[in-house]
C-alpha positions as YAML, in Angstrom:
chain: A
units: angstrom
residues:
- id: 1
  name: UNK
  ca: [14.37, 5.40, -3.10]
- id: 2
  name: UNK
  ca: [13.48, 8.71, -1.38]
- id: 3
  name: UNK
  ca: [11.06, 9.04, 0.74]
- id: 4
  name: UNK
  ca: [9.95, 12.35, -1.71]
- id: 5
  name: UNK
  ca: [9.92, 10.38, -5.03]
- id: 6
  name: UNK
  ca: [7.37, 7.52, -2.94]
- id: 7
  name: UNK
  ca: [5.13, 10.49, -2.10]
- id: 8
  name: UNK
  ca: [5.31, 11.61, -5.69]
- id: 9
  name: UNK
  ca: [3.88, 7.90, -7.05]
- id: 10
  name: UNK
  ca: [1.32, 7.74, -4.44]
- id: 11
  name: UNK
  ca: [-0.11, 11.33, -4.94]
- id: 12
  name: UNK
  ca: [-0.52, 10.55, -8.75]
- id: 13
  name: UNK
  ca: [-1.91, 7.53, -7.58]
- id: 14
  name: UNK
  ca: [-4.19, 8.87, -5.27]
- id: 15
  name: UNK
  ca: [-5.75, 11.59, -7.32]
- id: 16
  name: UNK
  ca: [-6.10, 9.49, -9.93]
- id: 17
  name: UNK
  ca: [-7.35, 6.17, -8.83]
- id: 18
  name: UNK
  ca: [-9.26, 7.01, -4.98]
- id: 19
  name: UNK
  ca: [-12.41, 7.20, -6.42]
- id: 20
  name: UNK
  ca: [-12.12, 3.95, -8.48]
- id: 21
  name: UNK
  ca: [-13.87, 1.08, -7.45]
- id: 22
  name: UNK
  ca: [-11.36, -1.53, -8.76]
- id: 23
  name: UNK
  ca: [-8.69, -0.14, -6.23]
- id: 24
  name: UNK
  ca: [-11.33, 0.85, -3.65]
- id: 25
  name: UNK
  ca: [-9.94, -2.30, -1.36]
- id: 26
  name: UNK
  ca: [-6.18, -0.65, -1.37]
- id: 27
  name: UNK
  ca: [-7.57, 2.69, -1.16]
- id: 28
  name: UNK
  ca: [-9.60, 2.28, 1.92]
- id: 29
  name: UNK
  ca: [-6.42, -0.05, 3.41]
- id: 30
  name: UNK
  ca: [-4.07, 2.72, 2.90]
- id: 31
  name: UNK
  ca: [-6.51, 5.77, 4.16]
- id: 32
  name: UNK
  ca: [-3.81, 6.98, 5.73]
- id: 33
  name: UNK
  ca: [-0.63, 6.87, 3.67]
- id: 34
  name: UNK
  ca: [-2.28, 7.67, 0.73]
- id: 35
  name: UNK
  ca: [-3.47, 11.09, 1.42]
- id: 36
  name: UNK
  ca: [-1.01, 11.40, 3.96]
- id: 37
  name: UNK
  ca: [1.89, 11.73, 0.66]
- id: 38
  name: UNK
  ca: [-0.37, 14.03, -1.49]
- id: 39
  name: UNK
  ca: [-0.08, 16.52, 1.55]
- id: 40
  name: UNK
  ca: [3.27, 15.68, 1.54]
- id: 41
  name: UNK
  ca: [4.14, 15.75, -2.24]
- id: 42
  name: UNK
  ca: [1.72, 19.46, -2.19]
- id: 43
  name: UNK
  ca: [3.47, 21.10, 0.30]
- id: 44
  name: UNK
  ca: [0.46, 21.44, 2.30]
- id: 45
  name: UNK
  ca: [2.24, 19.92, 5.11]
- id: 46
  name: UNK
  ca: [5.95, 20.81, 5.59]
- id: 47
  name: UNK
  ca: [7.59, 18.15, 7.67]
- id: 48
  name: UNK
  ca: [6.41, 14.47, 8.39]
- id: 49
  name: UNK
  ca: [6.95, 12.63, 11.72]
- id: 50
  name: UNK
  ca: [8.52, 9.48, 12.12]
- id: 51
  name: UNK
  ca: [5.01, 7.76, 12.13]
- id: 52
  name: UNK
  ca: [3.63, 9.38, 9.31]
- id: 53
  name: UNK
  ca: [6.73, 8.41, 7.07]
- id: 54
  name: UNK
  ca: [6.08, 4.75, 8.35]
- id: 55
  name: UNK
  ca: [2.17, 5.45, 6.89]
- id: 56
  name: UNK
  ca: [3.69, 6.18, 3.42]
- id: 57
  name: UNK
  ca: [6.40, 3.38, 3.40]
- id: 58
  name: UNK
  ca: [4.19, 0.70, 3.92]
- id: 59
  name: UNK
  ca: [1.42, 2.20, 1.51]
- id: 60
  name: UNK
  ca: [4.21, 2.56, -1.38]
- id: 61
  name: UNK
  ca: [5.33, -1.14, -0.29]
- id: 62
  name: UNK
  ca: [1.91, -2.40, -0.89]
- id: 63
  name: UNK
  ca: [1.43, -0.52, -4.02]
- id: 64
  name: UNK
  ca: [4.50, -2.16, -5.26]
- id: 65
  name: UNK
  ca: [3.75, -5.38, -4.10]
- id: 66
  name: UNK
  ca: [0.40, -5.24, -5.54]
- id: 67
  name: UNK
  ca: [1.80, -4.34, -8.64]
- id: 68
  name: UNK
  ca: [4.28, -7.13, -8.50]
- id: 69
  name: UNK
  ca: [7.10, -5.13, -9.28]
- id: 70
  name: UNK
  ca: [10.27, -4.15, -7.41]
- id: 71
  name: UNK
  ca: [11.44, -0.96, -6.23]
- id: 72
  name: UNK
  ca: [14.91, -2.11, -7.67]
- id: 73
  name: UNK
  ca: [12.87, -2.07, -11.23]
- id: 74
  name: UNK
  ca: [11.20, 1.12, -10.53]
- id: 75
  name: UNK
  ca: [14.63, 3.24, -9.45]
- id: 76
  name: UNK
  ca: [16.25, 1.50, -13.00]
- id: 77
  name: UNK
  ca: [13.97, 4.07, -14.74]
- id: 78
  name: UNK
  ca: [14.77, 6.78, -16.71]
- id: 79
  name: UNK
  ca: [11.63, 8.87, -15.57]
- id: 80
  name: UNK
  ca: [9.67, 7.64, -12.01]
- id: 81
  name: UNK
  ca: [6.27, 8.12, -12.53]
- id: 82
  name: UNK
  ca: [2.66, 6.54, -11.97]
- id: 83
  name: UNK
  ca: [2.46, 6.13, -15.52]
- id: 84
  name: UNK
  ca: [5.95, 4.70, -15.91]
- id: 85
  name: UNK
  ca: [5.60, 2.29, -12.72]
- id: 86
  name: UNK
  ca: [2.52, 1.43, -14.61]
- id: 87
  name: UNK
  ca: [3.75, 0.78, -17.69]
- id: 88
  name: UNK
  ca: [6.43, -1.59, -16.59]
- id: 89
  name: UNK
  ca: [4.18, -3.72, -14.21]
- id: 90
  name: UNK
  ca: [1.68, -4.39, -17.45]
- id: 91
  name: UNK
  ca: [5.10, -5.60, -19.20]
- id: 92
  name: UNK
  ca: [6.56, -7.82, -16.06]
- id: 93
  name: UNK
  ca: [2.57, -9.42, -16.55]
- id: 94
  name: UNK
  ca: [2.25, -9.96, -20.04]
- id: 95
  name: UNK
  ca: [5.72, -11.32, -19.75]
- id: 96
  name: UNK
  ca: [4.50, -14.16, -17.27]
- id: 97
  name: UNK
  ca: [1.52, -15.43, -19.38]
...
């Protein structure tokens, strides 16, 4: 999966969910990656170094994990979204209980 379409996920993500306190634990753990892809996914920054990629990699791989769904699952969709991602993690749970 791009490198792009993670920054996408975790920009929804971010705007949506920073100021939650339910995810305030991931938020604060990922203060870096997090923001780091809404620059990214903006355009407010242009070009990301090698580092900063690292940042968003592990924050999307802790999203995912957290989630407990795979990236193989989430590049199977039709549309890759927060919403979508979303959507299929609640099903891979209710599936399990």
């Amino acid at each position: 999966m791009s490198l792009e379409i993670k920054c996408g996920v975790l920009a929804e993500f971010w705007i949506a969910y920073r100021l939650d306190e339910d995810f305030g634990d991931f938020v604060s753990r990922n203060d870096i990656g997090l923001p780091l892809a809404y620059f990214f996914d903006e355009k407010l920054i242009s070009d990301l170094s090698e580092s900063g990629a690292t940042y968003i990699t592990q924050s999307f791989e802790m999203f995912i994990e957290a989630l407990e769904i795979s990236e193989a699952e989430i590049e199977m969709l039709e549309t890759i979204s927060l919403v979508s991602i979303l959507t299929v993690s609640k099903g891979n749970r209710e599936g399990k209980n």
